[in-house]
C-alpha positions as a printed NumPy array, in Angstrom:
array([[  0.   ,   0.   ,   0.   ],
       [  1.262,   3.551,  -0.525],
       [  2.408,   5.45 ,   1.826],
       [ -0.041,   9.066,   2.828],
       [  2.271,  11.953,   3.794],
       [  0.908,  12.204,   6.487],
       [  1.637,   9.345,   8.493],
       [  3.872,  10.458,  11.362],
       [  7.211,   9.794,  10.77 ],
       [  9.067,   7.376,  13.604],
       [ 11.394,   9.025,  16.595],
       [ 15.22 ,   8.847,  16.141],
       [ 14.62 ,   6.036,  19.02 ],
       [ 11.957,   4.582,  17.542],
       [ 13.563,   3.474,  14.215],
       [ 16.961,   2.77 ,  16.188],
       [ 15.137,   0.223,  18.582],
       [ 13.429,  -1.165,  14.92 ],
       [ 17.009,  -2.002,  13.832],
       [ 17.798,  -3.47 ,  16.792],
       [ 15.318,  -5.881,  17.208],
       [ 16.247,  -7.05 ,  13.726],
       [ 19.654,  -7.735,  14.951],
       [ 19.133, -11.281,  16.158],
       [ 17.476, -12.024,  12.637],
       [ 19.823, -10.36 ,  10.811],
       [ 22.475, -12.425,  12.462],
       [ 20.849, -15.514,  11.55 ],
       [ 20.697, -15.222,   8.363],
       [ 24.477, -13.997,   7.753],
       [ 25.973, -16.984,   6.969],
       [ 22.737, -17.838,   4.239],
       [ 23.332, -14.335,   2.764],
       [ 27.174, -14.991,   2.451],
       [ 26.331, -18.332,   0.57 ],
       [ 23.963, -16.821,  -1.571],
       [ 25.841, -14.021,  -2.626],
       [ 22.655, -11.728,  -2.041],
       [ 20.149, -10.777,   0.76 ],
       [ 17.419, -13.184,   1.929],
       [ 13.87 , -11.845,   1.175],
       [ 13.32 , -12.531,   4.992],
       [ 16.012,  -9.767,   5.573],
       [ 14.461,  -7.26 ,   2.94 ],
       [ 11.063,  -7.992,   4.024],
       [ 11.872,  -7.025,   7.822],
       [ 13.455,  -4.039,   6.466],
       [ 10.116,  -2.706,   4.768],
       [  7.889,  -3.472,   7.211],
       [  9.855,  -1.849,  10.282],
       [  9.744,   1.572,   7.873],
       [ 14.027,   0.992,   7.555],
       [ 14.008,   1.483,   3.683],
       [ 12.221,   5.473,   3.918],
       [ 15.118,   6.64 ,   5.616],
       [ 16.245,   9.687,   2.913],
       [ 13.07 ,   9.252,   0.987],
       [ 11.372,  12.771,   1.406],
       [  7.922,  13.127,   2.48 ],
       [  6.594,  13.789,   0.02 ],
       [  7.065,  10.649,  -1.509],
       [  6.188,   9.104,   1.901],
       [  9.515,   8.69 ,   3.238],
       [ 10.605,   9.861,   6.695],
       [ 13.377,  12.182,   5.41 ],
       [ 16.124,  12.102,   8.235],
       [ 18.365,  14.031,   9.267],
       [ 22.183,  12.027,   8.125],
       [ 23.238,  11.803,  12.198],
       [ 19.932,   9.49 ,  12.748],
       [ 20.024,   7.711,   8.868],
       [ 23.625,   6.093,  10.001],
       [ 22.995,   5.636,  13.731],
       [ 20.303,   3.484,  12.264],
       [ 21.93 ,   2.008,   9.33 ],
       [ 24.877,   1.216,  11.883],
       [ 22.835,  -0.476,  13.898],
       [ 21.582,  -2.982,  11.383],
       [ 25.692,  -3.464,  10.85 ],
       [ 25.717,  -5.372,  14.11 ],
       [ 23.324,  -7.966,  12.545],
       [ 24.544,  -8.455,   9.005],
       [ 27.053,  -5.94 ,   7.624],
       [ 25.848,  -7.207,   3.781],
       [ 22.568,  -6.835,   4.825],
       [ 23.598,  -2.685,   6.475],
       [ 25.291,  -2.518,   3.247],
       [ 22.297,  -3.003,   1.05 ],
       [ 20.178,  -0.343,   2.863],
       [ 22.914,   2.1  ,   3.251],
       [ 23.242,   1.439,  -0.633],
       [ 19.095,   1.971,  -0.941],
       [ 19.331,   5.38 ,   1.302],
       [ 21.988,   7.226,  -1.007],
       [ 20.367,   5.594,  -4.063],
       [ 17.145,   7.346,  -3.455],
       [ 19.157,  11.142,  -2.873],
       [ 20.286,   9.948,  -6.565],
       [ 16.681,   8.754,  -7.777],
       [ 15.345,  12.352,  -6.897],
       [ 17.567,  14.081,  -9.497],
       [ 14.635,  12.201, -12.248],
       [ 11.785,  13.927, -13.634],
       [  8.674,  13.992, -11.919],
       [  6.611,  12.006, -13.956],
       [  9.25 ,   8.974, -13.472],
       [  9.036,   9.844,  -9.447],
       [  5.205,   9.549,  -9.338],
       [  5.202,   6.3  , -11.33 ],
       [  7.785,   5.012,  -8.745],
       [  6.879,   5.965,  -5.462],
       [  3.085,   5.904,  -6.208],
       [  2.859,   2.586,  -6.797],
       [  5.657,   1.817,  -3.965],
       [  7.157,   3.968,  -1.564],
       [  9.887,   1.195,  -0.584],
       [ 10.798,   0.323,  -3.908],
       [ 14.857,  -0.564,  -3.692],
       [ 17.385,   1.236,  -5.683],
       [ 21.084,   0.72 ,  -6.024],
       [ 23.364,   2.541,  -7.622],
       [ 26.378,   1.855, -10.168],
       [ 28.226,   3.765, -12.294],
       [ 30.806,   2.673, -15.044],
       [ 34.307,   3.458, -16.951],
       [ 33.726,   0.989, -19.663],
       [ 34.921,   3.097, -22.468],
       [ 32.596,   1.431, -24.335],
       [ 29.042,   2.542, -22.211],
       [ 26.731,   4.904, -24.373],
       [ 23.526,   5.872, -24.66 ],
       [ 21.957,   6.758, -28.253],
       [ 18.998,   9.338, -28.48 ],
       [ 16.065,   7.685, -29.801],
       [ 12.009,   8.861, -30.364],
       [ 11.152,   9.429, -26.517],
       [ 14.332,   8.136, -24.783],
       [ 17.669,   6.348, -24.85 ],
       [ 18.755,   3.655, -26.024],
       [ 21.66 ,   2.269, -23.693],
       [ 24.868,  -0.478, -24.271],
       [ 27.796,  -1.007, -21.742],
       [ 28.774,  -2.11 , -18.334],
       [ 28.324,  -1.549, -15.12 ],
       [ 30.719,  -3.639, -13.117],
       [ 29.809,  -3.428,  -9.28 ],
       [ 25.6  ,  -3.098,  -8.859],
       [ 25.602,  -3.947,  -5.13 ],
       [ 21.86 ,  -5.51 ,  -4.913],
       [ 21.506,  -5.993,  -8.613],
       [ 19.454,  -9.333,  -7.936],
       [ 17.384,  -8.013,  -5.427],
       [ 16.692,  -4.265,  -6.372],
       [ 13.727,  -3.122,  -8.254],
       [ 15.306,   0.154,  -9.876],
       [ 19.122,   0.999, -10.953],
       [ 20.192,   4.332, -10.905],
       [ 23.097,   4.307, -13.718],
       [ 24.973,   7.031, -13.526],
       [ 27.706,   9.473, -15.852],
       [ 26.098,   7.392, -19.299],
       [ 27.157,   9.444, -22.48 ],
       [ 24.91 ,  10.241, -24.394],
       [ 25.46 ,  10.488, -28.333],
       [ 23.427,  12.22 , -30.833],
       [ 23.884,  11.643, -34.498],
       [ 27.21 ,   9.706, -33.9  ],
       [ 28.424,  12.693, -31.454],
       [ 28.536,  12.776, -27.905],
       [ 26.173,  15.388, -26.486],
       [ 26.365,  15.405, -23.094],
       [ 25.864,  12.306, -20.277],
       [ 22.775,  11.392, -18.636],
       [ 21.854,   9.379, -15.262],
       [ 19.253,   6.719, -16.017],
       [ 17.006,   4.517, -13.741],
       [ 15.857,   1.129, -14.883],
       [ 14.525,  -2.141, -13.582],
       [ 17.75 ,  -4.255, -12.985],
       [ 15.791,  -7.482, -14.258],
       [ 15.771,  -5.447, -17.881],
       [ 20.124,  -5.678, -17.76 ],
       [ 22.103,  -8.814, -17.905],
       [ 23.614, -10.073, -14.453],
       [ 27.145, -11.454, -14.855],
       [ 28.346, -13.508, -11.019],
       [ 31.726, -11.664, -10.831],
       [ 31.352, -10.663,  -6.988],
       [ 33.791, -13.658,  -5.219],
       [ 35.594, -11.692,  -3.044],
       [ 36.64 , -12.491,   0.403],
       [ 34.194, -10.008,   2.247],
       [ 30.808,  -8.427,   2.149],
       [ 29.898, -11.618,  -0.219],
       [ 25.856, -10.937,   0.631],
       [ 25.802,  -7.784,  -1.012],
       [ 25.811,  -9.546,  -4.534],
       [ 27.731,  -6.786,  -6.533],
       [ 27.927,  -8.359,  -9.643],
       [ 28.516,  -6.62 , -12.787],
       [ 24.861,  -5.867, -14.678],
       [ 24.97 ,  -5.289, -18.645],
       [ 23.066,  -2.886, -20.771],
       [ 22.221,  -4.657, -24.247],
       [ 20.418,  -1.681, -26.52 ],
       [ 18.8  ,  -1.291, -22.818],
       [ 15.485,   1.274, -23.847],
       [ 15.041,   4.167, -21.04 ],
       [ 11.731,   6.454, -21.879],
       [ 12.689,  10.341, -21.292],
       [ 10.775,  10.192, -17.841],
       [ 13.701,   8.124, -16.776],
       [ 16.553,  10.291, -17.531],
       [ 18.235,  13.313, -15.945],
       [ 20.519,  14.952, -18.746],
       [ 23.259,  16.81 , -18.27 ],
       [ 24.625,  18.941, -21.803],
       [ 28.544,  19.081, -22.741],
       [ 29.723,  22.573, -21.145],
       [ 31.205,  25.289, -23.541],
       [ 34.414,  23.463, -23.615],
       [ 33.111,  19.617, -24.351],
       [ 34.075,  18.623, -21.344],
       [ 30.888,  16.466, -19.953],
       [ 29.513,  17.75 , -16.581],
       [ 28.601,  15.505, -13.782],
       [ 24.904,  16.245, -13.381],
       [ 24.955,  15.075,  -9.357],
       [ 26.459,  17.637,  -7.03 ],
       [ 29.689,  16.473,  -5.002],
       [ 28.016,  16.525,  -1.69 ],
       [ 25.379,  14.097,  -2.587],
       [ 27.615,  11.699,  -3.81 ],
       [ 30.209,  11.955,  -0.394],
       [ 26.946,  11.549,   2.051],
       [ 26.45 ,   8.28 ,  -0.178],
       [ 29.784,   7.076,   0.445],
       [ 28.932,   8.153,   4.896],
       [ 25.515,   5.582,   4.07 ],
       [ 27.796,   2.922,   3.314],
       [ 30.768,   3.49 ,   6.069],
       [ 27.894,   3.423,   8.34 ],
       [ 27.345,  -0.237,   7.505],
       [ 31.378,  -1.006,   8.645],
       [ 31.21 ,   0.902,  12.066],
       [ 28.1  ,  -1.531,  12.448],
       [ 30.824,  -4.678,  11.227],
       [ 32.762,  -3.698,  13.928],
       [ 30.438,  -3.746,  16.643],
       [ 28.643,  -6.394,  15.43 ],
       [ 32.395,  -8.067,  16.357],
       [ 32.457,  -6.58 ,  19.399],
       [ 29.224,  -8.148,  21.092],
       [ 30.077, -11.326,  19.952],
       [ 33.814, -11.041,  21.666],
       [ 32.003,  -9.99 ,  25.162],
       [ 29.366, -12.441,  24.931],
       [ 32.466, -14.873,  24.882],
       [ 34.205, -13.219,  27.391],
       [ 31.067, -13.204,  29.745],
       [ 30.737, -17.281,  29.146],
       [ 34.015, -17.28 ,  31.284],
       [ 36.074, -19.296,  28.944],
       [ 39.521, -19.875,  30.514],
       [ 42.745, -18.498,  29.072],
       [ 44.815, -20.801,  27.253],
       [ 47.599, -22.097,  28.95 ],
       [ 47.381, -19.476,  31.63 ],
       [ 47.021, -19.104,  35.735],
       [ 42.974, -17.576,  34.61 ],
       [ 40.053, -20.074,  34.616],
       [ 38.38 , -16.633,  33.362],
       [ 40.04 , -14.819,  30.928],
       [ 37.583, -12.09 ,  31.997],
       [ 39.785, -12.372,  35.224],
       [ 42.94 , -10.931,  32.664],
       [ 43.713,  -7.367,  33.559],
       [ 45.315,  -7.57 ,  29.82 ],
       [ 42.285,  -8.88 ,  28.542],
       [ 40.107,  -6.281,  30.343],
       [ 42.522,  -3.578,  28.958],
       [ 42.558,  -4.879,  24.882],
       [ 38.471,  -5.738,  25.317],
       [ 38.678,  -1.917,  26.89 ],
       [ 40.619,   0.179,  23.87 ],
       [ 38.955,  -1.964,  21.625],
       [ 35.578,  -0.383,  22.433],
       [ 37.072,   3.135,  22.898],
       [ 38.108,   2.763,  19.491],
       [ 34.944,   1.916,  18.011],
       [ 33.44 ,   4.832,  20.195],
       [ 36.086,   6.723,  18.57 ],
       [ 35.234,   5.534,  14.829],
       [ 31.733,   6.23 ,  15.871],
       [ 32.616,   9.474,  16.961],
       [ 34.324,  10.679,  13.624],
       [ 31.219,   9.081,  11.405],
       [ 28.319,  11.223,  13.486],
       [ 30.959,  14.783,  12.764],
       [ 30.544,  14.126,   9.211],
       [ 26.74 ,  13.414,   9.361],
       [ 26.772,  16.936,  11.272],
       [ 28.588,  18.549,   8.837],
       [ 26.014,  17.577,   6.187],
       [ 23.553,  18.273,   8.4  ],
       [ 24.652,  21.894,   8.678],
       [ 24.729,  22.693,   5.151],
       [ 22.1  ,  24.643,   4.448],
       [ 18.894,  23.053,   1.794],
       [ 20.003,  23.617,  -1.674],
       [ 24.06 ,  24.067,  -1.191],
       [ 26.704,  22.775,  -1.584],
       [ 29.473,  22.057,   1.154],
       [ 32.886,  23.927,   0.036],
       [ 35.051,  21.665,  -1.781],
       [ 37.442,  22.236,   1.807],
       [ 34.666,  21.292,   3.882],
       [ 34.289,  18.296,   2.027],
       [ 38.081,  17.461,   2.131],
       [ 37.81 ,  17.529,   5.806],
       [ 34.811,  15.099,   6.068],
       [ 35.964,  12.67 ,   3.805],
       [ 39.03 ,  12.825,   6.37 ],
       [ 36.566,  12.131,   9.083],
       [ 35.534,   9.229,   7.424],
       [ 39.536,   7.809,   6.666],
       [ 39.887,   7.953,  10.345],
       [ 36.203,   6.245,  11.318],
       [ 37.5  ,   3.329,   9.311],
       [ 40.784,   3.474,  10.128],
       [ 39.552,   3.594,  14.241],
       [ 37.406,   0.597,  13.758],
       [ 40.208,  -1.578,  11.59 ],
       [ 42.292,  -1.147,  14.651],
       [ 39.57 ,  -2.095,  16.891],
       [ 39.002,  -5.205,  15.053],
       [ 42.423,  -6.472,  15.223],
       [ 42.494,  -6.644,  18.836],
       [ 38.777,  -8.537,  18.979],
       [ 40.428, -11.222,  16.762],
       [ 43.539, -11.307,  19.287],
       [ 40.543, -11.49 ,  22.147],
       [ 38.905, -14.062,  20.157],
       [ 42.514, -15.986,  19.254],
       [ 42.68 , -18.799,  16.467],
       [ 39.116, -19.724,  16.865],
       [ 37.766, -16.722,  15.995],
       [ 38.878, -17.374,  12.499],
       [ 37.266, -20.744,  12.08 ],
       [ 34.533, -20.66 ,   9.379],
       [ 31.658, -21.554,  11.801],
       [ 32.662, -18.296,  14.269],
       [ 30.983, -15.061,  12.898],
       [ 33.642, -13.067,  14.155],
       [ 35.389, -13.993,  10.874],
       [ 33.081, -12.859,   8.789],
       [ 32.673,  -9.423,  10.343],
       [ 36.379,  -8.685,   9.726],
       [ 36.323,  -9.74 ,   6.126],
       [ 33.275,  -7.696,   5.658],
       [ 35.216,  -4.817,   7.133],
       [ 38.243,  -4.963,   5.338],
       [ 36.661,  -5.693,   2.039],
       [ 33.88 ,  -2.61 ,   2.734],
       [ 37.079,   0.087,   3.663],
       [ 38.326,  -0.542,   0.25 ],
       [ 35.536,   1.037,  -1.757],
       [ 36.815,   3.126,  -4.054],
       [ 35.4  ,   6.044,  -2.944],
       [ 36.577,   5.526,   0.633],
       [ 40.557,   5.341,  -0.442],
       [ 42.587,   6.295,   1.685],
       [ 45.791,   7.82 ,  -0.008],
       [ 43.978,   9.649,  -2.238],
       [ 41.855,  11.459,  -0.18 ],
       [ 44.454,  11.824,   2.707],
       [ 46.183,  13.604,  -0.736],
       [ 42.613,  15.714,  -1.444],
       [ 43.144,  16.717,   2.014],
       [ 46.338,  17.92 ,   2.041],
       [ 46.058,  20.363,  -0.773],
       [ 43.005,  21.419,   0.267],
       [ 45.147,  22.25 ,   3.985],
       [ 47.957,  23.786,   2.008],
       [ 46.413,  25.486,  -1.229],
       [ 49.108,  23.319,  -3.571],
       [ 46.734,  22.378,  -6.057],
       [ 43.013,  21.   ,  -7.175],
       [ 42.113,  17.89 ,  -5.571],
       [ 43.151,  14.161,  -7.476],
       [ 39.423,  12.623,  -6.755],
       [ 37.765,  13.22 ,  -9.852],
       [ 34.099,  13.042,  -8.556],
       [ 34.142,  14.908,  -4.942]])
């Protein structure tokens, strides 16, 4: 059923305690997502009905429309159950601040027949991706090689597609279309985040009506222009870290609910390892560091926050938060390596989650758009004035 406007829209503590009763389910189901290479419909299904896939959807399309500090408190929460799972909604939740760069008359066919229809996002390189004007649309042929949710999804948001005109390149367009209409190649068999299924989808002479497509002309100089502002695309990138500060907790309450068993310590004087002072101290900066990681991802949901409706933060403001987020990641890495110390050679058996929330983690602080060097190198010019930033897209 669609959603009315004006339903009331849950508390900040409302939808938090919503993700965290899914926890236990969400948990249950890892090791069936990470087999399947995509999200169980039980999974999605809890999502929708606890109101967790309306998070940036505005109200008007019957969304809740939150604020960024309560979208990843939330989002981070479901991390604690199922980081491919967190992943998948984070991935919906920036999606949609993509979606509502379409035309209207593609919005009200969307979100009046379903206000928690699931988008993902991909964009592509493939020198080879183009989109040829045709009577009332495009028609589109390339690939897009990481569609996290691609199986699961009922619209793609396809972003930065050229768009050619009489065998010239006009300008470049961002499409939506039902994934089921593109080709799904398997490619994602990688050690971590396995459940989000981001295989590669392909366009073959893919039709998108004009209601579909945001177009963006060639500027003055041919250069193409990105039709989605920078800002919109970094608080996508926060959505998804959210998802890894959630990995690493998730971690965390399964190392204390070990602890508080009272396991002994291996060929030690302690019958309790919770008895350790050392193990009190790593279980101790391991959690401080997560607080700390958790700490840097809620400043750069504030600093979103704070810019006003409509503007853009300053290319230096957004140097610094993408800093914020190095360091959230970078905060919870370290955390994690002392859990799996805590948790010792078990903790990487196959049959011990623990394992699976530290490949998720290390797999998830890899995205592209989270890279380290590059935007510790952003950062520093932006600091010292010694040139334009390297990131081509923030």
């Amino acid at each position: 059923m669609a959603q009315t406007t004006a339903e009331r829209v849950p508390t900040r503590e409302e939808l938090i305690e919503r993700a965290r009763e899914l926890v236990p389910l969400l948990r249950r189901n890892a090791e069936q997502t990470e087999k399947d290479s995509k999200v169980p419909d039980e999974n999605m299904s809890a999502l929708r009905d606890a109101g967790l896939l309306r998070l940036s959807t505005p109200h008007k399309w019957g969304g809740w429309e939150l604020p960024m500090r309560h979208q990843v408190e939330v989002l981070s929460e479901l991390g604690r159950g199922c980081p491919s799972t967190a992943w998948i909604a984070a991935n919906h939740a920036a999606s949609v601040d993509l979606v509502m760069l379409m035309p209207e008359p593609g919005l009200t066919e969307i979100y009046g027949r379903d206000p928690d229809a699931v988008m993902l996002s991909a964009a592509s390189l493939d020198p080879a991706l183009r989109a040829d004007r045709v009577a009332d649309g495009l028609r589109v042929n390339g690939r897009f090689p990481y569609a996290s949710g691609c199986e699961l999804s009922d619209w793609a948001f396809l972003a930065w597609v050229p768009v050619y005109e009489d065998g010239r390149q006009t300008g470049v367009a961002n499409l939506l279309a039902p994934p089921r209409e593109l080709r799904v190649e398997h490619t994602w068999t990688v050690a971590g985040l396995l459940g989000t299924g981001t295989h590669a989808m392909i366009a073959e002479d893919l039709f998108v009506p004009d209601r579909f497509v945001q177009f963006a002309p060639l500027k003055a100089n041919g250069e193409a222009d990105s039709p989605i502002a920078p800002t919109v695309l970094i608080q996508g990138n926060l959505h998804s870290l959210s998802s890894l500060v959630g990995a690493a907790r998730g971690a965390l309450d399964l190392v204390r609910a070990k602890l508080e068993e009272h396991k002994p310590l291996a060929f030690s004087t302690y019958s309790r390892a919770i008895d350790s002072l050392s193990v009190q101290q790593e279980f101790a900066e391991a959690t401080h560091l997560i607080d700390t990681g958790t700490l840097h991802m809620l400043a750069v949901a504030d600093g979103f926050d704070s810019v006003p409706d409509g503007e853009e933060a300053t290319p230096a403001e957004r140097a610094r938060l993408r800093m914020h987020m190095v360091s959230s990641l970078e905060r919870c890495r370290e955390a994690m390596q002392r859990l799996l110390d805590l948790a010792g050679t078990s903790g990487f058996a196959q049959a011990n989650p623990v394992q699976r929330y530290w490949r998720d983690l290390e797999i998830g602080s890899r995205h592209t758009a989270l890279n380290r060097p590059m935007i510790f190198e952003d950062y520093a010019r932006s600091l010292l004035g010694t040139g334009d930033p390297v990131s081509l897209l923030f």
